[in-house]
N, C-alpha and C positions, 0 to 999 in steps of 0.2 A: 448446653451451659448458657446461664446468662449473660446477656451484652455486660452487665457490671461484674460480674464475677470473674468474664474473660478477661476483663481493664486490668483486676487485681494481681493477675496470675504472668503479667506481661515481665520482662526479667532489666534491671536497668544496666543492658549490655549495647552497645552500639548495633547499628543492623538498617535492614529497609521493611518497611509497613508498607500496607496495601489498603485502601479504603474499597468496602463492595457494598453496591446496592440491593437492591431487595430484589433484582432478578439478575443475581449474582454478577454483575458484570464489575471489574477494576475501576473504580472512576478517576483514585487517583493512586500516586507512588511517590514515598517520601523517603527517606533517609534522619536518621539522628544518633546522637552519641551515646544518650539516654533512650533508649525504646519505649521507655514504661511512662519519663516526662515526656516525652512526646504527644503521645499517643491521650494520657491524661488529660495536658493540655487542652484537647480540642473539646472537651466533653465537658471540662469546668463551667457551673454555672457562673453567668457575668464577665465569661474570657472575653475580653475585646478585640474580635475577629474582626477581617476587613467584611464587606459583602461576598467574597468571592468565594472564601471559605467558610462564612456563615453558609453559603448557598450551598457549598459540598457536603460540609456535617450534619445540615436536614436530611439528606439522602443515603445516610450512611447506615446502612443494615448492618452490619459486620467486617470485621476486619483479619488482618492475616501479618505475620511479619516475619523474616528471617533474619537471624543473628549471624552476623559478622567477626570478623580478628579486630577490625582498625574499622575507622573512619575513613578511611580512602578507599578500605574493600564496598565499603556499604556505597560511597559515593559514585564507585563504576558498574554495581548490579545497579544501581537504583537508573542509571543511565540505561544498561540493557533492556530494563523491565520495562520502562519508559520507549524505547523503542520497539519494544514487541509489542506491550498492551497499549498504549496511543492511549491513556486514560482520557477522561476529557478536560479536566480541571489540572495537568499538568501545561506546562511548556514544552513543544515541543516542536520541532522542523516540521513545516507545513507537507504535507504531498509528498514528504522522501518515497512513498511507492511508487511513483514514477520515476525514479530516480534507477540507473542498470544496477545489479547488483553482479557476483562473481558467485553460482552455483557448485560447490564441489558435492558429487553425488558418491558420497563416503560408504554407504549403504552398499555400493555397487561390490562386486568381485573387480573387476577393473574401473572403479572411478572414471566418472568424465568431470570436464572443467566445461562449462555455458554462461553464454551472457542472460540474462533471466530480467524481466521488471517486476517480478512479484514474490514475496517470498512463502512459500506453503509450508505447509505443516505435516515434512516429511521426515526421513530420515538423516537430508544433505546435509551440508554445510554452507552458510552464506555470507559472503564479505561483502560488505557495503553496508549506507548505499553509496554508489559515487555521484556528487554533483555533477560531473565531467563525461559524458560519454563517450567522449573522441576519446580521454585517455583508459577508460577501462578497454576499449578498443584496443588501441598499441600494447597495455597491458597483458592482454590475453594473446596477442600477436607473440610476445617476447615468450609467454612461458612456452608457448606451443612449440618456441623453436629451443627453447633452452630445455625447457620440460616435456615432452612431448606426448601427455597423455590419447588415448583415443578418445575422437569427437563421436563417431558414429552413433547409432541405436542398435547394434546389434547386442543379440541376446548371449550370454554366457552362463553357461552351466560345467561346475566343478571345471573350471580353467579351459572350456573347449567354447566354440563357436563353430557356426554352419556359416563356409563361403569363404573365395580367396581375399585377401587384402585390399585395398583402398588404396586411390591416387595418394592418402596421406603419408601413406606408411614409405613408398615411393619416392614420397618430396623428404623424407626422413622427421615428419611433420607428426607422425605416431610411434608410438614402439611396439605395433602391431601384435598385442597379443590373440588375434585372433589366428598366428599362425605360430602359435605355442612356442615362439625365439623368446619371450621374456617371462620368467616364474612370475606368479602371485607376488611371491616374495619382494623381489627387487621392483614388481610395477611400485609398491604400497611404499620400497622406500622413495621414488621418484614422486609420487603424493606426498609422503610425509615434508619432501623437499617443498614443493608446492606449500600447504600448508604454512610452514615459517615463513616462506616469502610474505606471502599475502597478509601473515598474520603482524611483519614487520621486525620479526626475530632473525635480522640479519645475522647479528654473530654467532648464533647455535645452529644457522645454517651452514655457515662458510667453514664453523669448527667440523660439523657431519661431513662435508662435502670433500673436507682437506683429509679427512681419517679414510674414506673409502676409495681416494687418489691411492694414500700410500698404500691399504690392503692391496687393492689391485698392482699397483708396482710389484709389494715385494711378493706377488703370484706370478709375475711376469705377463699380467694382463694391461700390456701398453695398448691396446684398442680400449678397452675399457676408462683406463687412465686417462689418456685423452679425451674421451667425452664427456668424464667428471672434469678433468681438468679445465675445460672451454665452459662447464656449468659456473663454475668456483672464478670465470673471467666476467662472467654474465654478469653474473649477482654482485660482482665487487665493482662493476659500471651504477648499478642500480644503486647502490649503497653511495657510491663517487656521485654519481647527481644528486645526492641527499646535503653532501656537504659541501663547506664552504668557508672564505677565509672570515672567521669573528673579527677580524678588524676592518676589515672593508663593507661588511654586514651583508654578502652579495644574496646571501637569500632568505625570505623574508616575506609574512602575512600581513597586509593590513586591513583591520577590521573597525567599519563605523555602522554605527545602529540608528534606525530612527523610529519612535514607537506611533502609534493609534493607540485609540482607548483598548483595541480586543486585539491586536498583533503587532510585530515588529518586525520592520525589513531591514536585514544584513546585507551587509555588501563587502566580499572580501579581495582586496587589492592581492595578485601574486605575487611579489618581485624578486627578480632575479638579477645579481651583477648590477644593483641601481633603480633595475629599470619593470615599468610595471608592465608583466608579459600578459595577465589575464585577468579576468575580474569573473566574480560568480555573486549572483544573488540569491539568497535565503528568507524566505517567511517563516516569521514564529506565531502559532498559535500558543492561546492558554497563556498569556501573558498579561491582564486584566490587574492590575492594582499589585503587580511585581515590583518589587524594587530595581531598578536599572541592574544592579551588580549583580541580582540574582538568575534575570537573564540575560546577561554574557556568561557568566556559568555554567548556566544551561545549555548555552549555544556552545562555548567551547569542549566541552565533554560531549555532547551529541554528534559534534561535528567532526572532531580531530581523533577520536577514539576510533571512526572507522572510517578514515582518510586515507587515500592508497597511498598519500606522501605527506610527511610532514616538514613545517622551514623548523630550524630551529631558534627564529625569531618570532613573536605572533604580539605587535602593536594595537591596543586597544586606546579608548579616549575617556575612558573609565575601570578603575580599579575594577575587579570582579569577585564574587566574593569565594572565597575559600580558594584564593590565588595558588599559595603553594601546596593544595593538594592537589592542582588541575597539572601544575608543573611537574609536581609526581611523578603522575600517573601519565602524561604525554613521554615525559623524557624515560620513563620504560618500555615505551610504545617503540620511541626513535630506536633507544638506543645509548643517546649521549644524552646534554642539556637541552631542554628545549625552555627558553625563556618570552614570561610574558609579562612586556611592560606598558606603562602611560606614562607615553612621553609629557615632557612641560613645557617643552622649548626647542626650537630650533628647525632643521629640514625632519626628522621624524612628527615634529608636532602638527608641522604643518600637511604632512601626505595624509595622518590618521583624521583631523580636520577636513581635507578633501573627503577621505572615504565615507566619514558621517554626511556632507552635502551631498553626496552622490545616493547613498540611502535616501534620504530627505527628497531627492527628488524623484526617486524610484518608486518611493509609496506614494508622494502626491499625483505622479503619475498614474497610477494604480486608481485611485479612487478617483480620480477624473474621469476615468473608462467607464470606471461602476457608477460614478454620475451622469455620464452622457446615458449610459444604457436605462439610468433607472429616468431621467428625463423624458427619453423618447416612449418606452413602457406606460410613464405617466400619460403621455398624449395619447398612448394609443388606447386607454383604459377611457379617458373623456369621451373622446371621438365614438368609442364602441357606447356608451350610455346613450350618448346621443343617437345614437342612430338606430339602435334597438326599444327606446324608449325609457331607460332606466333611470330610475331614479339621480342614482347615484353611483361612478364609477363602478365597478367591482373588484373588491379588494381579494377574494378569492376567488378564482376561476377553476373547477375542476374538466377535463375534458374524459369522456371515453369513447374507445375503441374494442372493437370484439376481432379475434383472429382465428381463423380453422382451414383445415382442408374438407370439404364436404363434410363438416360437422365431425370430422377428427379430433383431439388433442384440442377442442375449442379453449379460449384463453380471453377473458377482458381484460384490458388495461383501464387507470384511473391514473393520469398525471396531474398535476396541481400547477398553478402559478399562482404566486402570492404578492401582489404592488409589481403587474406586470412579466415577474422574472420566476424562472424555475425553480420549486421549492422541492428539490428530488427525495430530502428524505421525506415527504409526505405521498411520495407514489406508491400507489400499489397495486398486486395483481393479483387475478383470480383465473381459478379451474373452474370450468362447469361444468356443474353436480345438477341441473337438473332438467336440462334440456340433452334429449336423442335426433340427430340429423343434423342438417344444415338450414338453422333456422335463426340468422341472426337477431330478429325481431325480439325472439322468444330467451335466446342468451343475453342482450341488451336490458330487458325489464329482468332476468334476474339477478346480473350485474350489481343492477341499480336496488334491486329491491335488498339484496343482502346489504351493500354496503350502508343506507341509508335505517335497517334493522339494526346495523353495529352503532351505527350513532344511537339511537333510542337506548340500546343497551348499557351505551358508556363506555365502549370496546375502546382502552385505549390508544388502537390503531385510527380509530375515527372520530375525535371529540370534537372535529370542528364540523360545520355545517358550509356549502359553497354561497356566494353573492349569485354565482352563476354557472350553470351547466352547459357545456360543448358536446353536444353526442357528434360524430364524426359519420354522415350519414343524410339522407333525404328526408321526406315525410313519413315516412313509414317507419326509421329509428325515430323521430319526434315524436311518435303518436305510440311505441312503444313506452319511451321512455318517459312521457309525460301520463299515461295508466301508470307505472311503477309510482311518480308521485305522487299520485292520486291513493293508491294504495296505501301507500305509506302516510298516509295524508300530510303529504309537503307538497300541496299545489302552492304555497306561495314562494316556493324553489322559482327563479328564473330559470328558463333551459330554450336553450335551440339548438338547431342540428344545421353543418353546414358540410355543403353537396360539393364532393370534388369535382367534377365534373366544369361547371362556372363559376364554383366559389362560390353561392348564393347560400346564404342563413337563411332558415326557416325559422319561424317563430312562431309559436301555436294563437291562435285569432287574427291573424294575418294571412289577408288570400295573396298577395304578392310577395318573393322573397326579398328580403333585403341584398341590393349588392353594392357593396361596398368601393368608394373609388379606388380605382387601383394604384395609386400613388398618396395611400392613405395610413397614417400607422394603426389604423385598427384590420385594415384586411391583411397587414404583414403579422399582426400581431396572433390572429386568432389562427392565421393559416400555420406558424410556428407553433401553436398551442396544438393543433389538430395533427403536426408530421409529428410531434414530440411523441402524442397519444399513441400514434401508429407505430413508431420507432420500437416504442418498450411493448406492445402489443406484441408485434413482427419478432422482435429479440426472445420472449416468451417463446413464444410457438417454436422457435429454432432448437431452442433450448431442450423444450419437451420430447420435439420431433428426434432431436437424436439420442436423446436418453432411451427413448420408446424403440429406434432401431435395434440399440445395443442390448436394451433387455430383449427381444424379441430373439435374437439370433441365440444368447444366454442361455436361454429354454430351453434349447435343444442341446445344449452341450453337459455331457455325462459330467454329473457331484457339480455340479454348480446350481444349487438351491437358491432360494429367495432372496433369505439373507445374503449368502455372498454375492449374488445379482446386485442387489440391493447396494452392497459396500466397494463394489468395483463402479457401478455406474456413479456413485459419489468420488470415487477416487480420479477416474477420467472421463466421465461424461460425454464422449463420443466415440464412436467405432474407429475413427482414425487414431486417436488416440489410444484406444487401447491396442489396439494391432502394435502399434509403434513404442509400446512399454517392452522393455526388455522382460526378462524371468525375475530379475531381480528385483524389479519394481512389480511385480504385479505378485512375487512369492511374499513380498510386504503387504500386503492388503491382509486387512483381519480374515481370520478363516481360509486362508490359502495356505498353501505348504507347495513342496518342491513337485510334486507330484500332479498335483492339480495343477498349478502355472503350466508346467509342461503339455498336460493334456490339454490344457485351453489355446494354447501356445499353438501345438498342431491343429486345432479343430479349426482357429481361425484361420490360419495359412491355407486350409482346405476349402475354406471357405471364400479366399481372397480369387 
């Protein structure tokens, strides 16, 4: 169907849109009350867009949108989607993947709860992210003792397990179903406990928690009883540190922002009883020509929607916009009210005032670092012209590196530095396809001759061209790598090769090598350019080296074919890892079944 046909067919019901480019990827996620004006709007000729959005709807191949009940449904998907697909033209919390998250592996016959920093694209379930990693810490301390799922990796097939119990089960730290004392049944409702917790649904827990006390009572299961009954003390402590007296205002967010042309740093004050117990800071990308209110919005729905805890005060130093849907949808999260105001006057006014200077100087901070570093880079880029002969600085520096075991799994690296500093998504890397042996000379000019091919082609992995080449290496990479230019006919390519050995640059028509002083920002500079090359080199070859074990061992194990080789070594990419996958997770892999995991299951343990 056509781009305009599809415009016409859009329905004017509230909902969230997706904008996709032409190599399908999300670039951005909106929300509106109208879908069809929405979505029209961007496409009208003469709409007076800012740059930012003119710059998105040049790239827009096609779109996609899901219909909503409300306006405040569309406003909390349109937050998830935004936290799943990272568009790039949205707002959105810098780096939260490094940020713990709380893994529940729902998939499993007996779930486990982990602390995780990454979130895959599995069967689990994941809460987060948390700012806080001390408290997802404590967090997962208290369920284990309130909740007491198994942490293990032992495998489980139809409710049995091989081997006795664990120190946990012991510390009463698990409910050990590996020793068949707890059904399927009752682990999944001690998850589904889990679950509310996490999810912040206090009171449909405590309601579950108080119906399965009195079951037990009126069976005369008073052991039982009592361990429900110490859950239902837990959770109503967890709940008790939520609240607070509203007149004394004892606990309580304060939130100040300060922006850059292309991000904005938060800074949220905790307080508790008065007093400000902690502070956390937040970068927003994708904030370029936003209106202020539009990201605090952004940041409050990103931030407090998968918060382990919420105040039920949140001070800001600007209105935000779409206030009382955020109040909503937070105060369904809690539980009770959660209010968000701007103050005007008084000791509120002035702590939220504080939190904006403390932002203000957190990102001045910030770009003070990124100016010393681009300073010193600056120097080290002069110093390096000078002393190799160059015209003129080098504004791109590409380096490589080749990596193998006697001509094994050979791998080149190409890292980039662009105005001195690491320009990572411009690295890349190569298998070689055309060299047999251990012959780095002969992998180095291929290297160089493919990627140098991509350029002429237009490949757009390679449109730009380097100022200057780094081969990582003696005369003999120089004299490789300068035939590949010659080849390619880019002799007027700059290239030397520097020798780890004394650190000396070779430079081709030069009988002496250059060496650089050692207390100079161009030999710190190029020698970071040459580990960087080697780092992603080295990390390749690791990479390959254990894919290549785990298929190798693969082969020999009966019904596991190509494909499914193929879809387990993507799944866990290492032999430790796969050993260490349960049944359950590896009966998930495409093309597996119970049968298969089991037989693989034994072949590697035979193999261990």
């Amino acid at each position: 169907m056509r781009f305009n046909d599809k415009l016409k067919l859009v329905p004017e019901l509230p909902g969230v849109y997706q904008m996709i480019n032409d190599k399908d990827a999300v670039i951005y996620v909106g929300k509106a009350r109208s879908l069809r004006n929405r979505l029209r709007s961007y496409f009208q000729a003469g709409a007076g867009h800012n740059a930012k959005v003119r710059a998105m709807v040049e790239k827009v191949a096609d779109f996609e949108y899901i219909i909503t009940d409300t306006e405040r449904e569309a406003l909390v998907l349109e937050s998830n989607l935004i936290k799943e697909l990272r568009p790039h033209y949205n707002i959105r919390i810098k780096d939260d993947k490094h940020y713990p998250y709380l893994r529940l592996s729902v998939h499993e016959v007996y779930p486990r709860l982990s602390i995780v920093r990454r979130v895959e694209k599995d069967k689990a379930r994941y809460f987060g992210p948390y700012p806080n990693a001390g408290a997802v810490r404590d967090l997962l301390k208290l369920l284990k003792r309130v909740f007491p799922l198994h942490a293990c990796s032992r495998e489980f097939s139809n409710g049995k397990s091989v081997g006795r119990p664990c120190l946990n089960y012991h510390l009463k730290q698990c409910l050990g179903p590996c020793t068949g004392e707890v059904t399927e049944v009752d682990y999944r409702t001690v998850v589904r406990s889990v679950e509310l917790l996490l999810e912040g649904k206090h009171d449909a827990l405590l309601k579950s928690l108080r119906e399965q006390m009195e079951v037990a009572s009126d069976a005369l299961d008073f052991e039982r009883a009592a361990v429900v009954r110490d859950q239902v003390r837990a959770v109503e402590n967890v709940v008790e540190r939520q609240k607070f007296d509203a007149a004394k205002h004892l606990e309580r967010d304060v939130v100040g922002m300060a922006r850059s042309l292309e991000e904005a740093c938060v800074v949220i004050f905790h307080m508790r009883e008065g007093k400000v117990v902690g502070r956390e800071t937040v970068f927003l990308t994708g904030t370029a020509e936003q209106n202020r209110d539009e990201v605090f919005s952004a940041f409050l729905v990103q931030f407090y929607t998968y918060a382990p805890y919420l105040p039920k005060e949140i001070l800001l130093d600007e209105e935000p916009a779409e206030r009382e849907e955020i109040e909503h949808i937070l105060s369904a999260k809690l539980g009770s009210r959660v209010s968000v105001q701007v103050p005007q006057r008084g000791a509120k006014k002035a702590i939220t005032d504080l939190a904006s200077r403390n932002a203000l100087q957190v990102l001045e901070e910030r770009y003070a670092r990124i100016s010393g570093k681009q300073e010193l880079a600056k120097r080290g880029l002069t110093e390096l012209a000078y002393y190799l002969g160059l015209a003129t600085p080098p504004q791109r520096i590409e380096c490589y590196d080749i990596s193998n075991i006697q001509g094994t799994l050979a791998v080149g690296s190409m890292v980039v530095f662009v105005d001195g500093l690491p320009a990572k998504e411009e690295y890349r890397r190569f298998r070689i396809k055309w060299v047999e042996g251990a012959n780095d000379f002969a992998m180095l000019h291929e290297v160089l001759t493919r990627r140098l091919a991509a350029y002429k082609e237009s490949n757009p992995k390679f449109l730009s061209l380097p100022d200057l080449l780094i081969i990582d290496g003696g005369k003999g990479q120089l004299s490789a790598a300068s035939s590949a230019l010659a080849q390619e006919e880019m002799v007027h390519l700059a290239v030397v090769s520097l020798a780890k050995a004394d650190e000396l640059i070779f430079v081709p028509g030069r009988v002496a090598p250059v060496d650089l002083p050692r207390d100079s920002q161009a030999r710190y500079l190029v020698q970071r350019i040459r580990d960087e090359a080697h780092r992603f080199a080295i990390t390749y070859h690791r990479q390959l080296r254990k894919k290549a074990q785990v298929a190798s061992l693969l082969e020999d194990c009966p019904g596991i074919g190509p494909a499914r080789r193929q879809a387990l070594l993507k799944a866990f990419g290492s032999m430790t890892a796969l050993k260490q996958a349960t049944l359950d997770e590896v009966k998930a892999i495409k093309g597996m079944n119970e049968a298969l995991a089991r037989r693989l299951h034994d072949y590697l343990r035979g193999k261990a």
